[in-house]
C-alpha positions as CSV (number, residue, x, y, z in Angstrom):
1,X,-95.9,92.7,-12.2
2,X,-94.1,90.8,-14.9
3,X,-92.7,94.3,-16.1
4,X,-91.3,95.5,-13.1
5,X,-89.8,92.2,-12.2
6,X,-87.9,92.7,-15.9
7,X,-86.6,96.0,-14.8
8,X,-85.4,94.6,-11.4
9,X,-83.7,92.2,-13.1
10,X,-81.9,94.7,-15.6
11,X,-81.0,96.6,-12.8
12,X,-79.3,93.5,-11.1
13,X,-77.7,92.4,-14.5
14,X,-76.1,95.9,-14.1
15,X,-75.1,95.5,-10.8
16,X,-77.0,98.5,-10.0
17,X,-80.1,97.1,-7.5
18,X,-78.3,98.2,-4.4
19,X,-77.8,101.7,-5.6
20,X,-81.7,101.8,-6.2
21,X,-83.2,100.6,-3.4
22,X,-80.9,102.5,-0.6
23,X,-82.2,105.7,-3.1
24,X,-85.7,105.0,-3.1
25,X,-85.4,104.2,1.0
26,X,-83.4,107.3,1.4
27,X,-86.7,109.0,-0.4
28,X,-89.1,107.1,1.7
29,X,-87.2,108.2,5.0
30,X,-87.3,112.1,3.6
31,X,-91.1,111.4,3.2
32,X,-92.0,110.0,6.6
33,X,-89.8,113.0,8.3
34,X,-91.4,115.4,5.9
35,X,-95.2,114.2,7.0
36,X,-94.2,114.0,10.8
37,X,-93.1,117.5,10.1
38,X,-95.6,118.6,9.0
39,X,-97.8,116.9,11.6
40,X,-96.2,118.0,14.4
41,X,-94.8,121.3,13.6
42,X,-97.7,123.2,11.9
43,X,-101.2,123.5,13.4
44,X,-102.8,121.2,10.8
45,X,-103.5,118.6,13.1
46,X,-103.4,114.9,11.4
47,X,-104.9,115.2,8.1
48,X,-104.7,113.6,4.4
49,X,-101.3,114.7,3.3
50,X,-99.0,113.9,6.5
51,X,-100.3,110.7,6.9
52,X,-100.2,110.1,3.3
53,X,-96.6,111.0,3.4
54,X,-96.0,108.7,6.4
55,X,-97.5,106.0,4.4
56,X,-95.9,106.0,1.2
57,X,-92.6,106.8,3.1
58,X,-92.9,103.3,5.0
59,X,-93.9,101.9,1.7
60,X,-90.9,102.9,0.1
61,X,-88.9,102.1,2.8
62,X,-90.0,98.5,2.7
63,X,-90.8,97.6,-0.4
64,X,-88.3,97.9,-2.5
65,X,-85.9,95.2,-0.9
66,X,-88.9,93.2,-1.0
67,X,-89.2,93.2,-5.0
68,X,-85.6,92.7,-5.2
69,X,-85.7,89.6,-2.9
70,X,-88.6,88.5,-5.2
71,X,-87.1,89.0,-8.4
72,X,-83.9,87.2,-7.3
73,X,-86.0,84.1,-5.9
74,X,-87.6,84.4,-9.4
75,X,-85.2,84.6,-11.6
């Protein structure tokens, strides 16, 4: 945890922590619209990989503010 906190706060010494957590939501909103795709428009029904996608699209959506909120409370 201490590692990634270290390259959250590089990122933020560069001024660069916005840029890279509007990317990785933008990549977590493709996921969960890529996994309700394919649950809804292919005859797959809900199984492993669309929900997996949903997931880890609302993870990345989330998440990544949070560790920067944490590493600037931390640091």
């Amino acid at each position: 945890m201490d590692e990634a906190l270290d390259v959250v706060d590089a990122f933020a010494d560069a001024g660069l922590d916005g840029i890279v957590v509007w990317l990785l939501r933008l990549v977590g909103l493709l996921a969960v619209v890529a996994g309700l795709g394919l649950w809804l428009f292919t005859e797959m029904g809900l199984l492993f990989l669309p929900a997996l996608l949903v997931v880890a699209g609302l993870f990345l959506l989330v998440v990544p503010g949070l560790v920067v909120e944490l590493a600037e409370v931390a640091g």
